[in-house]
N, C-alpha and C positions, 0 to 999 in steps of 0.2 A: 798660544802655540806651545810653549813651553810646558801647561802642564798635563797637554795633549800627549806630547814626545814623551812626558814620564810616563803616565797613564801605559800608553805604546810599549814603554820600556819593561815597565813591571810585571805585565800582563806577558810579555814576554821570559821575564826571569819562572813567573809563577808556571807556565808551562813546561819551561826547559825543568823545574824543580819539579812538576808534577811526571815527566817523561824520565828523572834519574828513578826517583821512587817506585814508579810500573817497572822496572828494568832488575830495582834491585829489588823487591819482591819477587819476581818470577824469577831470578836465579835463585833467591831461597826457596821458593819450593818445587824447585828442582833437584837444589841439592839435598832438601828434606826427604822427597821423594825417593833419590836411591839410600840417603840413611836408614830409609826404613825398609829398606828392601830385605826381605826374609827367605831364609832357606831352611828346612828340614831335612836334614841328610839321618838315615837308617845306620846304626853299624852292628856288628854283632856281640851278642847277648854274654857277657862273660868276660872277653877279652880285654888281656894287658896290654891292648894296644888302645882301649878307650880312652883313658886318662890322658896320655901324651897328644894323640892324635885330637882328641878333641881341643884343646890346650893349642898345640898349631895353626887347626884349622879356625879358628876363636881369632887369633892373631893375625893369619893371613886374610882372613874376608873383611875384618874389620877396617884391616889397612884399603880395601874397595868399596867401604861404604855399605857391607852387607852384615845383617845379624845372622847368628844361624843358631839352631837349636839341634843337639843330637839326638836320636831315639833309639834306646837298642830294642833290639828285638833277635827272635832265632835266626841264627845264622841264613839256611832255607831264605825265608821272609823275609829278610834285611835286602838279599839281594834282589829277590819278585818286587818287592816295595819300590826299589830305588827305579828299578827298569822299567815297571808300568807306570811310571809318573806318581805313584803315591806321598811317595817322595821327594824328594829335588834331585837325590843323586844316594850314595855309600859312602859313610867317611872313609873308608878302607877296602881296599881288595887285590887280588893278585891276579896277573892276565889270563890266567884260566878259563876266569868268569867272561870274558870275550865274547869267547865261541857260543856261548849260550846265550848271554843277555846284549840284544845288541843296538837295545837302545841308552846305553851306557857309554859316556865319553873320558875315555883315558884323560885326567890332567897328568902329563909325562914327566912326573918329578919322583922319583923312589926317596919315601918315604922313610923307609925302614926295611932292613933287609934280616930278614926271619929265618931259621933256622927250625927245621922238623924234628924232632927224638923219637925215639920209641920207648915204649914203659912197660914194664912187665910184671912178673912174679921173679923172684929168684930164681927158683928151680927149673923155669920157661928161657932162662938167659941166653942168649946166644949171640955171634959177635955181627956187628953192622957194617954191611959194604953196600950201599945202595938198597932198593928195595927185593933187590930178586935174592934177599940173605933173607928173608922172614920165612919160616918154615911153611911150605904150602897145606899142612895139616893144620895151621894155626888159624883160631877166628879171630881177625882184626879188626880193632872197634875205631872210630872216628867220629868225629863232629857232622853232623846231614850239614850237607850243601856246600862245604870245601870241594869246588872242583876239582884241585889237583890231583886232591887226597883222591877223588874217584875216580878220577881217569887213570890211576897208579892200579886201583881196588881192578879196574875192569882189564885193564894194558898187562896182569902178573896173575890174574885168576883167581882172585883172593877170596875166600869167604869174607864178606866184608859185614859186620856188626855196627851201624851208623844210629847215633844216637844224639839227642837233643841239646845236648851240656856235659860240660867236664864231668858233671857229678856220677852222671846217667854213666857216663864210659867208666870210672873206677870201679864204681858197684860191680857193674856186668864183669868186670876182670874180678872182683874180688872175689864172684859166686860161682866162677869158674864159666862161664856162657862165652869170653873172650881169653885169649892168651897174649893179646900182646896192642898197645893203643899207640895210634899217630898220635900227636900232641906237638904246639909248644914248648919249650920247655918253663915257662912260667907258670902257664897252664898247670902243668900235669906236677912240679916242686909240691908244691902245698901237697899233696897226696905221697910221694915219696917221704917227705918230712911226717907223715901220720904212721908210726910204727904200728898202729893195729892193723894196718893193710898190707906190710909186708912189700910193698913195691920199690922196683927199681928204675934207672932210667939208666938206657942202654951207653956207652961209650959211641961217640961219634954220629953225628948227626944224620940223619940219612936221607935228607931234602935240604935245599937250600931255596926260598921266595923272595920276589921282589914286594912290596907295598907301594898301591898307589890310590892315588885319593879317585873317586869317577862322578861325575853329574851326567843327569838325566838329560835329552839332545833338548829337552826344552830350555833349561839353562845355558844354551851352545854361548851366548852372549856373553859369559862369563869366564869361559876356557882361557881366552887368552890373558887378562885379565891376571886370575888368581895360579896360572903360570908361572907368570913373570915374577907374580909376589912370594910364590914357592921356592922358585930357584933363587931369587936372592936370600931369601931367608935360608937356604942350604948353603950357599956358598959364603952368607958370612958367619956360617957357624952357630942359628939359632934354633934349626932344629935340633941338630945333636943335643945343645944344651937343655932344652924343654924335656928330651928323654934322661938326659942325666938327673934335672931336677928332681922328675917323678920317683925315678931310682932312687936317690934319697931318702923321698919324703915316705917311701915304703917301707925303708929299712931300719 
């Protein structure tokens, strides 16, 4: 009888041991599963806002359990990518892009807040009070696929000169085809600092943008999510720091 009741008893431990093991396997690949969860986000092709923002976005999905991989591409394309699903989402964009692409989901945290210049020739200089100061005789060149930038070009009647890359907009001002470029102003420094070109950057900014990060509505599962992990990392101070670092490490 006695070594019935063990028999009984063992056969019992051996199950309760074989029922922890099925439990804690299938939490691990559970949690393996979202570790390997992947995202492709598009950003645009050039920008000083790739380094930092990729560097964030690195740190906030990791803390979710999510890899991601950036890819730039032209501006244009960065945004068609993210919107028709090519993508996952944009690492960056300003609400502009809304109106147009609307399968794109705001995560509502302002990333970075971006300031527009203008840049000229010397002898084109003229003083900056918003956009209705740009000479209406002047061709203005910009980056394809900045919303703003074209709803500004369309809203003030601009001959508008839209080109593929920083490089493309200095040339065409340099050959006389344009008189005066939206830009960044990180963007467009590197060209001001090349004395063969002769260019300026205007006093006083003549836009001001928000930055925000958007996923594609197929990622809608992850909005709240890398939210929440947004705004803490804003409000304890380690976005600012990630663009300070880069700032450094440039100079």
């Amino acid at each position: 009888m006695k070594l019935k009741n063990l028999n009984l008893h063992t056969l019992s431990l051996i199950k309760c041991f074989l029922y922890v093991i099925t439990l804690v396997l299938l939490l691990a690949s559970k949690t393996s599963a979202a570790a390997t969860e992947k995202l492709t986000l598009s950003a645009s092709f050039g920008s000083p806002l790739i380094l930092p923002i990729t560097e964030i976005l690195q740190q906030a999905y990791q803390s979710i359990g999510v890899e991601i991989e950036i890819k730039p591409y032209p501006e244009l394309r960065s945004l068609r990518y993210a919107n028709y699903g090519v993508t996952d989402g944009v690492a960056f964009g300003e609400k502009s892009i809304e109106n147009i692409y609307k399968d794109l989901i705001r995560i509502d945290i302002v990333l970075r807040e971006g300031l527009i210049y203008l840049f000229t020739k010397q002898e084109n200089s003229f003083t900056v009070n918003g956009w209705q100061s740009i000479p209406k005789d002047y061709a203005v060149g910009h980056i394809r696929g900045i919303k703003f930038i074209e709803k500004a070009m369309k809203q003030f009647n601009f001959h508008a000169e839209p080109s593929d890359n920083t490089e493309q907009l200095f040339q065409k001002l340099n050959m006389g085809r344009t008189q005066v470029i939206v830009s960044g102003k990180k963007r467009g420094m590197k060209y001001v600092n090349d004395d063969s070109l002769e260019v300026v950057i205007l006093e006083d900014n003549v836009a001001t943008i928000h930055i925000y990060h958007y996923l594609n509505k197929k990622n809608a599962h992850l909005v709240p999510m890398i939210t929440d992990t947004l705004k803490q990392m804003k409000s304890d101070g380690r976005i600012a720091e990630i663009f300070s670092n880069v700032r450094r490490l440039k100079q």
